[in-house]
C-alpha positions as CSV (number, residue, x, y, z in Angstrom):
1,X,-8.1,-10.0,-20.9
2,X,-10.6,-7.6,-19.1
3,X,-10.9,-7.1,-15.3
4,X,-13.4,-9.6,-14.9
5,X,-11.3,-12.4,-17.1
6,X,-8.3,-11.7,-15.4
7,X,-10.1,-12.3,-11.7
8,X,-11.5,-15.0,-12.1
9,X,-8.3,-16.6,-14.0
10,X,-6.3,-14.9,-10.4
11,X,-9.1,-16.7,-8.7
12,X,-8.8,-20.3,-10.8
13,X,-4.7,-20.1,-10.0
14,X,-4.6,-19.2,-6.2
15,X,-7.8,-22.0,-5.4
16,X,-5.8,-24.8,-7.3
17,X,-2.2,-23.5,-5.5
18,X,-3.4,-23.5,-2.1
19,X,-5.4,-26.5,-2.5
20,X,-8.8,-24.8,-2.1
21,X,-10.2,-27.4,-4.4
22,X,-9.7,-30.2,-1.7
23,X,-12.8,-31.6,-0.3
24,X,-11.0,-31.2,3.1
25,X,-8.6,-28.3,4.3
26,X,-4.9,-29.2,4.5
27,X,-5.7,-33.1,4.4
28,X,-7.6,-32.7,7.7
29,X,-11.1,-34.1,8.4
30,X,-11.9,-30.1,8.0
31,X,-13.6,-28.3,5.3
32,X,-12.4,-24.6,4.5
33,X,-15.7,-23.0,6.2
34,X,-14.5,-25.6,9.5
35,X,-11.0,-24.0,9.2
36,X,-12.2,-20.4,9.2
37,X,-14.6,-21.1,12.0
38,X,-11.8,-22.3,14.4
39,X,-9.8,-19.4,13.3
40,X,-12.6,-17.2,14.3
41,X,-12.8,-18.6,17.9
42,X,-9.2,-19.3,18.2
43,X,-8.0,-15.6,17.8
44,X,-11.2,-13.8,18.8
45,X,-12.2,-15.6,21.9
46,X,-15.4,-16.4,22.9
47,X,-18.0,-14.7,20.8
48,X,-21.7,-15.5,19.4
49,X,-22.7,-17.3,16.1
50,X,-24.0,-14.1,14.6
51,X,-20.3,-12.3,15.4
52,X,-18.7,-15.0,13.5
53,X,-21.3,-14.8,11.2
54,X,-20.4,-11.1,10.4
55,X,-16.7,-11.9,10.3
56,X,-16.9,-14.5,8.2
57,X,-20.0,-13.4,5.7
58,X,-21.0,-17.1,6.5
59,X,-24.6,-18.2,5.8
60,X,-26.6,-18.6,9.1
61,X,-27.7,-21.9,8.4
62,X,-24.3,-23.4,6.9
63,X,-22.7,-22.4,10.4
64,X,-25.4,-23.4,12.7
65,X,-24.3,-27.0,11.1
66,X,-20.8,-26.0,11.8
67,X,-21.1,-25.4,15.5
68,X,-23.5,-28.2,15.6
69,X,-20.7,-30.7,14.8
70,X,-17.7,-29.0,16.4
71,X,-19.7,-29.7,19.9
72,X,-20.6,-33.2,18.8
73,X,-17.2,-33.5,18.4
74,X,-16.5,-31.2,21.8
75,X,-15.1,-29.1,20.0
76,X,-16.7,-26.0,21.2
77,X,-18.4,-25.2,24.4
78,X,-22.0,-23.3,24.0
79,X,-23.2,-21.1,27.2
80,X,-26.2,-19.0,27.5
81,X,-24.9,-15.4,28.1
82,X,-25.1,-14.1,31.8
83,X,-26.4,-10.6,30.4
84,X,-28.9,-11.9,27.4
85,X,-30.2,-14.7,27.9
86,X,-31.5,-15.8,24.1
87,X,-27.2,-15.2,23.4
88,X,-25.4,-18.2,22.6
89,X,-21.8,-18.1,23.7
90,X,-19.4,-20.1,21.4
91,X,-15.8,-21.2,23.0
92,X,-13.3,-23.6,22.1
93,X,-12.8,-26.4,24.5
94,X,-9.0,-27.5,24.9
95,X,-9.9,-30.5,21.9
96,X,-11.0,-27.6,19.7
97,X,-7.6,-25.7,20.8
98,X,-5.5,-28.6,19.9
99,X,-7.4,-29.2,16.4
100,X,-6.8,-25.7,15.5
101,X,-3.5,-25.8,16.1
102,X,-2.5,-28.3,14.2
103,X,-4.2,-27.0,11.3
104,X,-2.3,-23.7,11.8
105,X,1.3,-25.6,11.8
106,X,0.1,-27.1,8.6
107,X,-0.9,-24.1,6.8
108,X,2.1,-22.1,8.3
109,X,4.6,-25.4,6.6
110,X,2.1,-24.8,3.4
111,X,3.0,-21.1,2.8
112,X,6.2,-21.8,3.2
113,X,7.1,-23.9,0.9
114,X,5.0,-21.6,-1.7
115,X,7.7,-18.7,-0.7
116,X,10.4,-21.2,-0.6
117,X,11.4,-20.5,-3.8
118,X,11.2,-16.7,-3.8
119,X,14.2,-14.5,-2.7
120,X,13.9,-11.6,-0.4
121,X,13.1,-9.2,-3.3
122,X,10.3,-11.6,-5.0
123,X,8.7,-11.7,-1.4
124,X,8.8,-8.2,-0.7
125,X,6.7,-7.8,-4.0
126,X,4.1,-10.7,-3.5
127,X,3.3,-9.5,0.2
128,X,3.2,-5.7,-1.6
129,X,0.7,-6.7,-3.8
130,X,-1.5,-8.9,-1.8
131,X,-1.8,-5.7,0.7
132,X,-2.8,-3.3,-2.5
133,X,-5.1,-6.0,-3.6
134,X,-7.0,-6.2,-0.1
135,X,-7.0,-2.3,0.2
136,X,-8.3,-1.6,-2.6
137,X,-10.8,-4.7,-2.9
138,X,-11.8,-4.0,0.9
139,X,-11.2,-0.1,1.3
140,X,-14.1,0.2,3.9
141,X,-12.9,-2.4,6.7
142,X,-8.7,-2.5,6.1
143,X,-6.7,-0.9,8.9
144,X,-4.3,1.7,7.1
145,X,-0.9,0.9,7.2
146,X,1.8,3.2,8.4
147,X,3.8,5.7,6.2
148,X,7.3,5.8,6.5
149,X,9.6,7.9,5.0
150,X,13.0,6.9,4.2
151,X,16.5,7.8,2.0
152,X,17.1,6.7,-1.5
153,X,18.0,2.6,-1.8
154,X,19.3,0.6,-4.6
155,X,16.6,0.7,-7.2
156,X,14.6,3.2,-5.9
157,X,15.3,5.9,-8.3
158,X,14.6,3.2,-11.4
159,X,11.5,2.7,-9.8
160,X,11.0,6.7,-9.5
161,X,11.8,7.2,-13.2
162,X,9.8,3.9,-14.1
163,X,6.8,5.0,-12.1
164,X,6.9,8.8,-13.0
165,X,6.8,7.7,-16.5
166,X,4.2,5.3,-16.6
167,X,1.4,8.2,-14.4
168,X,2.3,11.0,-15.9
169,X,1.1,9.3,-19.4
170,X,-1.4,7.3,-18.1
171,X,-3.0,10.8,-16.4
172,X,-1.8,13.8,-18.3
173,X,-0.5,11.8,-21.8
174,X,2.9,12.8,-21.8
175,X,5.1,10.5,-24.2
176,X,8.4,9.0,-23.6
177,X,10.5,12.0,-23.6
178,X,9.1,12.9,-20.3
179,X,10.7,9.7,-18.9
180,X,14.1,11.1,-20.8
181,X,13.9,14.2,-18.8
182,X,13.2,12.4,-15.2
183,X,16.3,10.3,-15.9
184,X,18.4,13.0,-17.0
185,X,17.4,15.1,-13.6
186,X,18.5,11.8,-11.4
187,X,21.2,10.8,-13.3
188,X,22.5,14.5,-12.7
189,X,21.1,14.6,-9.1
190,X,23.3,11.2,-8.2
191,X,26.5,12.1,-10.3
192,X,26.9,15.5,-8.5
193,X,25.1,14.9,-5.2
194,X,25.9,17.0,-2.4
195,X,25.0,15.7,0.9
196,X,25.2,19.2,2.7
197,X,23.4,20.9,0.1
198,X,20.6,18.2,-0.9
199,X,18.1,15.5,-0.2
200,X,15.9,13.0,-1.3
201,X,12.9,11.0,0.4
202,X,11.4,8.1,-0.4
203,X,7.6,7.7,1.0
204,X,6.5,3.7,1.7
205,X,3.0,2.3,2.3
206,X,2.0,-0.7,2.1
207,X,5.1,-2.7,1.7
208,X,6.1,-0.3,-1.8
209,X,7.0,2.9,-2.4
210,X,4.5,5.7,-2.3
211,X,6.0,8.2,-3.5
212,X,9.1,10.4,-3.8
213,X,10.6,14.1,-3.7
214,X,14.1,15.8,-4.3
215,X,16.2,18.6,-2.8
216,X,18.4,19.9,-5.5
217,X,21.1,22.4,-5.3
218,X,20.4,25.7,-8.3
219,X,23.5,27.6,-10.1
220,X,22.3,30.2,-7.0
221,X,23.8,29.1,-3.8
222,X,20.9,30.5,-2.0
223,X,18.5,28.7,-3.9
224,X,17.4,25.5,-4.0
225,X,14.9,23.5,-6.4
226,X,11.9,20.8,-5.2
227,X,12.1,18.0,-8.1
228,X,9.5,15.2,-8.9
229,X,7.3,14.9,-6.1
230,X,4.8,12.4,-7.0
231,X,2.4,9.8,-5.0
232,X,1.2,6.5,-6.2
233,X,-2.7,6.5,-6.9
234,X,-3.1,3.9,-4.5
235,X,-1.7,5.8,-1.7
236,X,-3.0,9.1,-2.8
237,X,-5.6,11.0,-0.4
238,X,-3.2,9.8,3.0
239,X,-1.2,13.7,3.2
240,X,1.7,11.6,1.6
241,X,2.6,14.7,-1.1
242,X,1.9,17.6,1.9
243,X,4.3,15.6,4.0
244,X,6.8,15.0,1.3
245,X,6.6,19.1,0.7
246,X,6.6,20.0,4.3
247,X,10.2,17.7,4.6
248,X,11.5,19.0,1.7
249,X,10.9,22.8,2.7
250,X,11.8,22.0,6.6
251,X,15.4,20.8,5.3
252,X,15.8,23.6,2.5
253,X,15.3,25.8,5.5
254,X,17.6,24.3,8.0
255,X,20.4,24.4,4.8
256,X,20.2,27.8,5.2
257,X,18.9,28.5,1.4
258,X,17.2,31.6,1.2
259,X,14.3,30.9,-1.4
260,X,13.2,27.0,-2.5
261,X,11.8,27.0,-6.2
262,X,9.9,24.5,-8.2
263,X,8.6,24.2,-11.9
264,X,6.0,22.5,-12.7
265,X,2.9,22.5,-15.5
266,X,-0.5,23.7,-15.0
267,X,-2.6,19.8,-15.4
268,X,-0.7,18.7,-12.4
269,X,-4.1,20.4,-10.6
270,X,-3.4,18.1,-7.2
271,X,0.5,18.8,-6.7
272,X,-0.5,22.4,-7.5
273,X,-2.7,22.7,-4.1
274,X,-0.1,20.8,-2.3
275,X,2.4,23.9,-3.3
276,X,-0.1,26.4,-2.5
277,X,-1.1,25.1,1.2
278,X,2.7,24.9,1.5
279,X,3.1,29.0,1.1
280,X,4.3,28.7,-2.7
281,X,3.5,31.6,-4.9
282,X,3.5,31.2,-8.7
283,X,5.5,33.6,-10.3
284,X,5.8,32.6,-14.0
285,X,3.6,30.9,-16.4
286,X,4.6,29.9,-19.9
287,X,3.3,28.1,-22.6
288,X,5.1,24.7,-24.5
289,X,5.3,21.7,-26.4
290,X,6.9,19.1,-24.7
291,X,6.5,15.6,-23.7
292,X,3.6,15.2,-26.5
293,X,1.5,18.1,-25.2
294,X,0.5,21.5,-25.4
295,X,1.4,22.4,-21.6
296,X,1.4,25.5,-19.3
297,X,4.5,25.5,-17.4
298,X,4.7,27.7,-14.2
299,X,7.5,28.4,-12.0
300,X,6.7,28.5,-7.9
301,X,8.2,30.0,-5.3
302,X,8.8,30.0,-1.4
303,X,11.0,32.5,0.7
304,X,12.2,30.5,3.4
305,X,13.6,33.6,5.3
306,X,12.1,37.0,6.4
């Protein structure tokens, strides 16, 4: 399937599941565009027809009918404002509170029984994507969630490998074997971790990881190595990799190492910067096969005392 195909098959599933296709929301005497409207006044207060308008993207006509029956019904309370006059004021009258209400209990029962059947892990995903779906869908208008930055978990260093794997082909074409190399450098970094001498951060956003770096103990004691910084594409742009670096440098430094050191290849333009801004100085360059590709590989470093 294409992007489009694939959309409007998402679309086809998550109308039928949720029982968009009703002629009445959540067997009420409502209609979706009802629901949303109550929704609207009930957790924005009293506001005019062209503010719910806005919100909603609604057609000015469609909800003129909609306020028109909710205060046949007495639903709503409409007030000429005290400061423009030509502004109606839309309310919900204690009937309108009640209504909304119980619609609210019913969809809150609705979704969950949909996650009913999910454990903790397969809920953590779902909400994950449904935020990366609105971000990126609505980039303009979505509040940006907070970053956090934690220690390695269960799974999170499959997911590091996985991931690393996947961008650095999909961006820069390197094959399989780069994956083999990621694993071996975590699979070494776990076996023989030092707490005293190393570290690892783990960046979230959005419900999912974001990204990832490593503080690795060198054969010189007064050296250590950065390792596989990388930042998902849909978290890119937020200072994610400059904050990963700054961490990374700030706890090489408190260690007590002397010099921090990282290799890396020349196509990796973005990570490059990052090292740069950070006080790295490139000291090697040297060309190789590996992973697929003809590559530049260069070798930074920072002097963490003077």
């Amino acid at each position: 399937m294409n992007a489009v195909d694939e959309f409007r098959s998402f679309n086809r599933f998550f109308t039928r599941e949720i029982g968009l296709l009703d002629k009445h929301l959540l067997a009420s005497d409502y209609t979706l565009a009802e629901g949303r409207v109550l929704y609207e006044l009930a957790n924005n207060g009293e506001q005019t027809a062209a503010d719910i308008g806005r919100s909603l993207h609604m057609d000015k006509a469609h909800l003129s009918r909609i306020v028109s029956r909710f205060e046949k019904r007495k639903l709503v309370r409409v007030r000429a404002s005290s400061t423009h006059g030509r502004q109606r004021l839309i309310t919900l009258t204690p009937a309108g509170q009640e209504v909304f209400s119980g619609l609210n209990r019913r969809s809150q029962l609705q979704m969950e029984q949909i996650l009913a059947p999910l454990d903790d892990g397969a809920r953590r995903q779902l909400v994950s994507s449904m935020r990366q779906i609105r971000n990126l869908i609505d980039a303009e208008n979505h509040v940006p969630d907070e970053v956090t930055y934690r220690g390695p978990q269960p799974g999170d260093l499959g997911w590091v490998i996985h991931r690393q794997a996947v961008l650095y082909y999909q961006e820069y074409g390197l094959d399989w074997t780069y994956e083999a190399l990621v694993a071996e450098i975590l699979s070494k970094f776990v076996t023989n971790f030092n707490p005293e001498r190393e570290a690892a951060w783990i960046a979230e956003y959005a419900g999912s990881i974001a990204g990832s770096i490593f503080l690795v103990r060198s054969e010189d004691p007064e050296v250590a190595k950065l390792r596989l910084l990388y930042v998902e594409p849909s978290a890119r742009g937020l200072g994610i990799g400059r904050t990963l670096v700054a961490t990374c440098v700030e706890r090489a430094r408190e260690l007590g190492y002397r010099q921090i050191k990282l290799w890396t290849n020349d196509v990796l333009v973005s990570a490059r910067r990052i090292y740069e801004a950070a006080g790295f100085r490139l000291v090697d360059e040297e060309k190789h096969h590996s992973f697929g590709q003809d590559l530049v590989g260069q070798t930074w470093v920072l002097d963490l005392q003077a």
